[in-house]
C-alpha positions in Angstrom: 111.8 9.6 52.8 112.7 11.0 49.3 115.3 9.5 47.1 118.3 11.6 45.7 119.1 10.7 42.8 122.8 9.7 42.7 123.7 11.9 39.4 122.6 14.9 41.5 124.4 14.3 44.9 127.6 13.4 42.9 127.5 16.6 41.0 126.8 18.5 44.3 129.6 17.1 46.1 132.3 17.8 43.6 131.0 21.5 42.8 131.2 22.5 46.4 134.3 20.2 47.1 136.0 22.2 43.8 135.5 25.5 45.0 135.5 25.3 49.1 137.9 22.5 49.2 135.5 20.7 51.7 136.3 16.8 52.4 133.7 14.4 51.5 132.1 13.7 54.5 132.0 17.3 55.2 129.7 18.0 52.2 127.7 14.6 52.9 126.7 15.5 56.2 124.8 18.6 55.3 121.0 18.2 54.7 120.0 18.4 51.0 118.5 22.0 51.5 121.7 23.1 53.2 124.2 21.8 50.6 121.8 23.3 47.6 122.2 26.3 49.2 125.8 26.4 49.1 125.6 25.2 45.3 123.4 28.1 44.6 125.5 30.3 46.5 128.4 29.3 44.6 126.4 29.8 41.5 125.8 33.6 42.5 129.6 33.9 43.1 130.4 32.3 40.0 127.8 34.3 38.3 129.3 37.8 39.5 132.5 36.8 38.9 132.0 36.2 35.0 130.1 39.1 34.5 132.8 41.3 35.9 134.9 40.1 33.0 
């Protein structure tokens, strides 16, 4: 089993929680390599969004 380090899962939780409006448990009960998918997702968005302006 590999440890998460607390830092990274809290930061995780409140990006996608800010932009999808997701309750905790929501974003918790994703698999790791499903919820950094949806931060990198975000990320892209967020990314496309700024350079547009």
């Amino acid at each position: 089993m590999t440890v998460y380090a607390a830092d990274d899962l809290y930061s995780e939780v409140a990006y996608i929680a800010y932009h999808f409006h997701w309750p905790l448990n929501e974003i918790l009960d994703l698999d790791h390599r499903e919820r950094r998918r949806y931060v990198a997702e975000i990320g892209s968005i967020n990314q496309l969004l700024t350079d547009r302006h």
